[in-house]
mmCIF file of the N, C-alpha and C atoms, coordinates in Angstrom:
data_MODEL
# 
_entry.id   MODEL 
# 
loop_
_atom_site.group_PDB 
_atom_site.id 
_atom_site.type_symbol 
_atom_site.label_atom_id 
_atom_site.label_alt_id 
_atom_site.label_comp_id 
_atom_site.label_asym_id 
_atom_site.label_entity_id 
_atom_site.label_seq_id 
_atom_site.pdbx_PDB_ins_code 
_atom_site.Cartn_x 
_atom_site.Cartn_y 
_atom_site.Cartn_z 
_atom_site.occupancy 
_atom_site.B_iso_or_equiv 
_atom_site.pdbx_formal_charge 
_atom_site.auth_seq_id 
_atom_site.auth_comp_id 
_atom_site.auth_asym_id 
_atom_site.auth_atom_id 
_atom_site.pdbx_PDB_model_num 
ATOM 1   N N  . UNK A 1 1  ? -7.698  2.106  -6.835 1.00 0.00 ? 1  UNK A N  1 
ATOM 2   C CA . UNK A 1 1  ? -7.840  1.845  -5.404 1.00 0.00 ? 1  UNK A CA 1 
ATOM 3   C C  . UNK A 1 1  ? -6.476  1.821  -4.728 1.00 0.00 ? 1  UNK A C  1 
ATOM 4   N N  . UNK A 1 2  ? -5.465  1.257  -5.309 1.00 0.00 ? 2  UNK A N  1 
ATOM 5   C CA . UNK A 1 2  ? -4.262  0.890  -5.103 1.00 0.00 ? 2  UNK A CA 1 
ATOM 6   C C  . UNK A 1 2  ? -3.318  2.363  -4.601 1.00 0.00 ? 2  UNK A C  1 
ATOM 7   N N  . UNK A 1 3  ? -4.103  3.014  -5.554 1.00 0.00 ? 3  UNK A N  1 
ATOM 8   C CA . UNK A 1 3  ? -3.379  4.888  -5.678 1.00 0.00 ? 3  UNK A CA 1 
ATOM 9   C C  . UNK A 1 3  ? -3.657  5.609  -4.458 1.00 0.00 ? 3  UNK A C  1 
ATOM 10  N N  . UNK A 1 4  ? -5.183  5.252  -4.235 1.00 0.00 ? 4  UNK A N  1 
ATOM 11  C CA . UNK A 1 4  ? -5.818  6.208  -3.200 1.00 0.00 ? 4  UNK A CA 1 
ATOM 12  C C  . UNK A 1 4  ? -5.457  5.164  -2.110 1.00 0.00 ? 4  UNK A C  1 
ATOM 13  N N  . UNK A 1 5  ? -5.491  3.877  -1.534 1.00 0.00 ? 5  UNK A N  1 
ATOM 14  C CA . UNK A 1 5  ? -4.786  3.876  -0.420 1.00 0.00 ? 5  UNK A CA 1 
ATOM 15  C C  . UNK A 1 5  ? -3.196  4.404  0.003  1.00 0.00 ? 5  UNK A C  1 
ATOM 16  N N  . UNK A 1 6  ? -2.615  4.281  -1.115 1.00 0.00 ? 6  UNK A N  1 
ATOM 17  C CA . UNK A 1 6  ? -1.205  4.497  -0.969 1.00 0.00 ? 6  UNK A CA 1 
ATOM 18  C C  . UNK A 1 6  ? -1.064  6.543  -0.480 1.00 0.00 ? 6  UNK A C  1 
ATOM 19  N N  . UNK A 1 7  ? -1.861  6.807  -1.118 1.00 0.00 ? 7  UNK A N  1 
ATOM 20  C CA . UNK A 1 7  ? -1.954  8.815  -0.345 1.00 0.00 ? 7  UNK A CA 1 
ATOM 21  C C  . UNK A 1 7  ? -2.715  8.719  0.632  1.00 0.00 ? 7  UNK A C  1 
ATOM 22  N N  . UNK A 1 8  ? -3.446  7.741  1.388  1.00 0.00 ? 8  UNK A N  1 
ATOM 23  C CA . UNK A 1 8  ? -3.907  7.405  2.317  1.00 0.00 ? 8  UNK A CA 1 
ATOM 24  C C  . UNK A 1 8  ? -3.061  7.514  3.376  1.00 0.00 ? 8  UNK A C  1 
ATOM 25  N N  . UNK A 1 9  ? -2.091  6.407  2.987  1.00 0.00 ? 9  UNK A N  1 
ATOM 26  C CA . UNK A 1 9  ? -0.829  5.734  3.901  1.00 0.00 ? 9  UNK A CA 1 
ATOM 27  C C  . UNK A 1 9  ? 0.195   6.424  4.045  1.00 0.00 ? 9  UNK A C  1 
ATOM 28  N N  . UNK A 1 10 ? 0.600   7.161  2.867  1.00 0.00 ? 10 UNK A N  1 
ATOM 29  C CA . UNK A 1 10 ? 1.650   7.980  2.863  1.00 0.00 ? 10 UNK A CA 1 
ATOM 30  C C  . UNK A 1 10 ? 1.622   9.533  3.744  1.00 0.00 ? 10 UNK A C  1 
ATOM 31  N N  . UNK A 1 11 ? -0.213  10.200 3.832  1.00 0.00 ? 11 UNK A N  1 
ATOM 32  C CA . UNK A 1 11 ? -0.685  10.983 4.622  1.00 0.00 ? 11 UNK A CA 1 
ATOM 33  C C  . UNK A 1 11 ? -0.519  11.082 5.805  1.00 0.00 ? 11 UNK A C  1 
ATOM 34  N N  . UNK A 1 12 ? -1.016  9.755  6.174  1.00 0.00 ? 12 UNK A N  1 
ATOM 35  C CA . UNK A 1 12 ? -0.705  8.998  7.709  1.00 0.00 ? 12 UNK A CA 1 
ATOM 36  C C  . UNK A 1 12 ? 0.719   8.949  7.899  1.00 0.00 ? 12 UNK A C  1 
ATOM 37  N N  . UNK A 1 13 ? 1.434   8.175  7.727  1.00 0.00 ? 13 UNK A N  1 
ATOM 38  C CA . UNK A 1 13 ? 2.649   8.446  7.721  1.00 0.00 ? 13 UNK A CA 1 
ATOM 39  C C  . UNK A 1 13 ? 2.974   9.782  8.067  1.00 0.00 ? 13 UNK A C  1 
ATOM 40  N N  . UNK A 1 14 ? 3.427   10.736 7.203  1.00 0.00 ? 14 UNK A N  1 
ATOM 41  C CA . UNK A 1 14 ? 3.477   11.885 7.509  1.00 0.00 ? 14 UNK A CA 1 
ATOM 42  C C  . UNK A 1 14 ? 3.054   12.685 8.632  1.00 0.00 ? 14 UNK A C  1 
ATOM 43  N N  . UNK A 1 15 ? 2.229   12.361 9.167  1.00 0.00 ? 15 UNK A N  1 
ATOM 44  C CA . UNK A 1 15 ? 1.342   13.192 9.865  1.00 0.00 ? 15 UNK A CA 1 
ATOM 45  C C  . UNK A 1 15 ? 2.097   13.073 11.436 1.00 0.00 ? 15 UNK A C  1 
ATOM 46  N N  . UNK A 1 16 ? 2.052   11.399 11.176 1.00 0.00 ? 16 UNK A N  1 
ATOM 47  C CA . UNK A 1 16 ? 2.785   10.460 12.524 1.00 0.00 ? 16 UNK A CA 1 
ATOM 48  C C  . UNK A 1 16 ? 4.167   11.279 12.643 1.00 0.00 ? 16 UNK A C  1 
ATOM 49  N N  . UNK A 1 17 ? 5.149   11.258 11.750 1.00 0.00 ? 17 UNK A N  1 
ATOM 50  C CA . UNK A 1 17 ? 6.167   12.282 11.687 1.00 0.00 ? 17 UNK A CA 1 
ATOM 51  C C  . UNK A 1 17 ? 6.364   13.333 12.006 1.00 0.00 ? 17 UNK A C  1 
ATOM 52  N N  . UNK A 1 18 ? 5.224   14.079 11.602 1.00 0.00 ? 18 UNK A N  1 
ATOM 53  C CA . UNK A 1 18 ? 5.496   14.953 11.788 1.00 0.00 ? 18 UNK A CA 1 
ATOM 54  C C  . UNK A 1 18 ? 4.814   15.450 13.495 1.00 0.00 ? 18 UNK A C  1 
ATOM 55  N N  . UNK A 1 19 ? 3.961   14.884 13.725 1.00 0.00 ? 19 UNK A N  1 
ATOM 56  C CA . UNK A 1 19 ? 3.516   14.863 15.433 1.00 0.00 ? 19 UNK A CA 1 
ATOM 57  C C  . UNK A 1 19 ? 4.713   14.352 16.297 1.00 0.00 ? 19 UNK A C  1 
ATOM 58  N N  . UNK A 1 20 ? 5.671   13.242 16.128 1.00 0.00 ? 20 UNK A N  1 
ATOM 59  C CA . UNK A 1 20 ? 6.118   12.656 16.777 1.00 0.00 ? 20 UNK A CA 1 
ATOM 60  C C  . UNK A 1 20 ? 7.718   13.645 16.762 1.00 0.00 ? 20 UNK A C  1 
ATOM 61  N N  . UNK A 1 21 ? 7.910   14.208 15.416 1.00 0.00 ? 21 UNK A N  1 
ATOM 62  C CA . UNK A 1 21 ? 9.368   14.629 15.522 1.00 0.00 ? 21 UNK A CA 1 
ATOM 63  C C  . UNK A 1 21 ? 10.336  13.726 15.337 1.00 0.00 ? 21 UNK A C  1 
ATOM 64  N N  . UNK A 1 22 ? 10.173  13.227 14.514 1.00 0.00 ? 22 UNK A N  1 
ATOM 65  C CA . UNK A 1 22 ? 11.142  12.073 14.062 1.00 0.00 ? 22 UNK A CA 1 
ATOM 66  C C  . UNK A 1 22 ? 12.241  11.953 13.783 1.00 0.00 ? 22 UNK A C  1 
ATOM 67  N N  . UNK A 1 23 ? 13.292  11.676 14.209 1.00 0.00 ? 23 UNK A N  1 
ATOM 68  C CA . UNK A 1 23 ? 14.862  11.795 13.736 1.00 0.00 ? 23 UNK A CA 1 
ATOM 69  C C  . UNK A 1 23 ? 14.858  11.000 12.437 1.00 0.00 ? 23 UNK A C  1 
ATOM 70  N N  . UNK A 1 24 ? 15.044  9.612  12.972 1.00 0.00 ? 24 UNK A N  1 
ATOM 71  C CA . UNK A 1 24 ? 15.304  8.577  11.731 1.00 0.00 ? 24 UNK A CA 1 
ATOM 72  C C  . UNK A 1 24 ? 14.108  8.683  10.925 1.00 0.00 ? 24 UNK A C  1 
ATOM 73  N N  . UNK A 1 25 ? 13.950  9.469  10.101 1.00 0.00 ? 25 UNK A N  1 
ATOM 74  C CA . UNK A 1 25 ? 12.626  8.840  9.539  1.00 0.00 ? 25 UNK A CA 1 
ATOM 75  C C  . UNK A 1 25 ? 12.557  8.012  8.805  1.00 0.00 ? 25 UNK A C  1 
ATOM 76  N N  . UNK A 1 26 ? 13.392  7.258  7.490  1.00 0.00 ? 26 UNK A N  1 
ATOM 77  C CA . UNK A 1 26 ? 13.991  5.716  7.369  1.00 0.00 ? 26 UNK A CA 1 
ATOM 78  C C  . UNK A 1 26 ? 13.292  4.906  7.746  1.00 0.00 ? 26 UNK A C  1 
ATOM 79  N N  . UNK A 1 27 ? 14.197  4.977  9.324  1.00 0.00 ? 27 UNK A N  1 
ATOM 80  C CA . UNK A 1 27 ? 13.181  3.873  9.736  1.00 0.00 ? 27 UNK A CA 1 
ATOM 81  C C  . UNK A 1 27 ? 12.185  3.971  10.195 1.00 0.00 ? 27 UNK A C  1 
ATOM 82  N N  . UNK A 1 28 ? 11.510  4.625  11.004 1.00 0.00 ? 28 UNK A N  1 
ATOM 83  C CA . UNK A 1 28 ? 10.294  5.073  11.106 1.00 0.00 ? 28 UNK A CA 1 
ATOM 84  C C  . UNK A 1 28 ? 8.960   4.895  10.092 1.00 0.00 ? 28 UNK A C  1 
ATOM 85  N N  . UNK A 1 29 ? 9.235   5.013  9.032  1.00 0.00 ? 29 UNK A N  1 
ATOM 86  C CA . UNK A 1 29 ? 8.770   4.846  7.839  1.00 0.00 ? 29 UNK A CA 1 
ATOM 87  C C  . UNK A 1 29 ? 8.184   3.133  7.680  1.00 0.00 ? 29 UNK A C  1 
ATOM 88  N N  . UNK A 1 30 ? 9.433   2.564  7.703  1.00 0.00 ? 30 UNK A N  1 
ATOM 89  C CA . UNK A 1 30 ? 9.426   1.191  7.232  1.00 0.00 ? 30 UNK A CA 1 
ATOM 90  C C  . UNK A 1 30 ? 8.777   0.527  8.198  1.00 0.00 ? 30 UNK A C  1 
ATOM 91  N N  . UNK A 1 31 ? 8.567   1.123  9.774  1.00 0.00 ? 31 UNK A N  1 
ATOM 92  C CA . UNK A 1 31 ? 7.632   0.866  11.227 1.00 0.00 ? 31 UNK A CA 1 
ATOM 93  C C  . UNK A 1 31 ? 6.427   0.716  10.632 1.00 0.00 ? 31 UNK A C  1 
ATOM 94  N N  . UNK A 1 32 ? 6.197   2.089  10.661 1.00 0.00 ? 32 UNK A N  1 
ATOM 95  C CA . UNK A 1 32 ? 4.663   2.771  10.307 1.00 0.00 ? 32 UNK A CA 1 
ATOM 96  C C  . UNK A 1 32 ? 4.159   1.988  9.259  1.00 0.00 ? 32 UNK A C  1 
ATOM 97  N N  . UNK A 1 33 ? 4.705   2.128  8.040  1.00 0.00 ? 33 UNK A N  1 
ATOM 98  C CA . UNK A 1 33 ? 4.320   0.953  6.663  1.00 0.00 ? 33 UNK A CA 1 
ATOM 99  C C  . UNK A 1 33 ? 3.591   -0.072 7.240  1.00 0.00 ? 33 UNK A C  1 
ATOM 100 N N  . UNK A 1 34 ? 5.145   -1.221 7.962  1.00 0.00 ? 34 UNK A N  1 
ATOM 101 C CA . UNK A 1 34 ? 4.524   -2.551 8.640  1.00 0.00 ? 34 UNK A CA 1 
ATOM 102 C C  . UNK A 1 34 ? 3.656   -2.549 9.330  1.00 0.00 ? 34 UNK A C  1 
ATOM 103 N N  . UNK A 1 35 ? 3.334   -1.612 10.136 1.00 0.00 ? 35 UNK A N  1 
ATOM 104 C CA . UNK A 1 35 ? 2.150   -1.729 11.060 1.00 0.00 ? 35 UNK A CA 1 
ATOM 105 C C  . UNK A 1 35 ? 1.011   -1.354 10.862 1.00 0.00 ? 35 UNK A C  1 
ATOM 106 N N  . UNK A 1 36 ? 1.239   -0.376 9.650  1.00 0.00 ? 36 UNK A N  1 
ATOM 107 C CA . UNK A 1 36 ? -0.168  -0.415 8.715  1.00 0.00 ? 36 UNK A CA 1 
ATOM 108 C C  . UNK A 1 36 ? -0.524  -1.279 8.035  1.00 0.00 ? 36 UNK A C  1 
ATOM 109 N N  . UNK A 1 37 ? -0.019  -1.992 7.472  1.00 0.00 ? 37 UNK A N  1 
ATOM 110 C CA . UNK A 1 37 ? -0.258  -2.939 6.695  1.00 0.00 ? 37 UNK A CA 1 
ATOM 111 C C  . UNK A 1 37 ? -0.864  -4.269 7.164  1.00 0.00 ? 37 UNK A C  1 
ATOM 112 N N  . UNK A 1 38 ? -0.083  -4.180 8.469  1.00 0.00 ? 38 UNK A N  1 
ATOM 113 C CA . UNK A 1 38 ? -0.633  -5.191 9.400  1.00 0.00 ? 38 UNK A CA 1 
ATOM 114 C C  . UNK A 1 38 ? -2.014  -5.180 10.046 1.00 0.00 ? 38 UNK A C  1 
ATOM 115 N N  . UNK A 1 39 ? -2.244  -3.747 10.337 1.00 0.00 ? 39 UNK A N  1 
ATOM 116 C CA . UNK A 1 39 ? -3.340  -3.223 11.247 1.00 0.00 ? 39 UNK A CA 1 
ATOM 117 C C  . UNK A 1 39 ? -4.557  -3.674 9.644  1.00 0.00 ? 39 UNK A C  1 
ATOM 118 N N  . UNK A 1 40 ? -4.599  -3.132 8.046  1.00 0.00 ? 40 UNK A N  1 
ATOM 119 C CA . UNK A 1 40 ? -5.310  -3.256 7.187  1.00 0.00 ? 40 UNK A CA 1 
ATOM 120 C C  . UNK A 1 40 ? -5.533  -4.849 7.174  1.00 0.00 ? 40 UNK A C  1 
ATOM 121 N N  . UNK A 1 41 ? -4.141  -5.818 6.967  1.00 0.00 ? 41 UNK A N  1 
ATOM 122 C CA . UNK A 1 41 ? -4.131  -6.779 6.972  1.00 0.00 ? 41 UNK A CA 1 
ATOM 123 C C  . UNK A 1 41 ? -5.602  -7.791 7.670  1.00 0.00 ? 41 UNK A C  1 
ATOM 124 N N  . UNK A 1 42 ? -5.323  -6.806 9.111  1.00 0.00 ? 42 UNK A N  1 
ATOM 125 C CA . UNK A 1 42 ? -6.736  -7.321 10.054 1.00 0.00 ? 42 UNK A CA 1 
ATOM 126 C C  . UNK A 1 42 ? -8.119  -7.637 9.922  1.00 0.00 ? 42 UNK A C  1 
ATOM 127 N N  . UNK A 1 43 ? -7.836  -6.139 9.684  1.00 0.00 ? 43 UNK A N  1 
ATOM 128 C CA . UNK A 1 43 ? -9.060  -5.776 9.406  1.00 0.00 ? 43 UNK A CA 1 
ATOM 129 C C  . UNK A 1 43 ? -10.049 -5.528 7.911  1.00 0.00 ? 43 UNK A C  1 
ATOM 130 N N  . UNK A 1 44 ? -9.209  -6.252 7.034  1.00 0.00 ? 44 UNK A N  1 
ATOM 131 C CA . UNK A 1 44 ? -9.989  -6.963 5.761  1.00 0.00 ? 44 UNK A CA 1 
ATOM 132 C C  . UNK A 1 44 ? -10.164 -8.047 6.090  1.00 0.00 ? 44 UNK A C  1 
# 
């Protein structure tokens, strides 16, 4: 479960990147993570 959310997240991620055009992606990354995690956090 652990696997398939993480290509979940990492998909998303990406995707966000790559729509948005991201310079830093670094940090961007470590955004997106937290705010996923937060947003899952919720909503379990």
């Amino acid at each position: 479960m652990r696997t398939f959310l993480d290509i979940i997240l990492r998909s998303f991620v990406i995707n966000i990147l790559h729509l948005n055009k991201v310079e830093n992606i670094g940090r961007k990354i470590v955004e997106t993570t937290y705010d996923l995690t937060e947003a899952l956090t919720l909503i379990c």
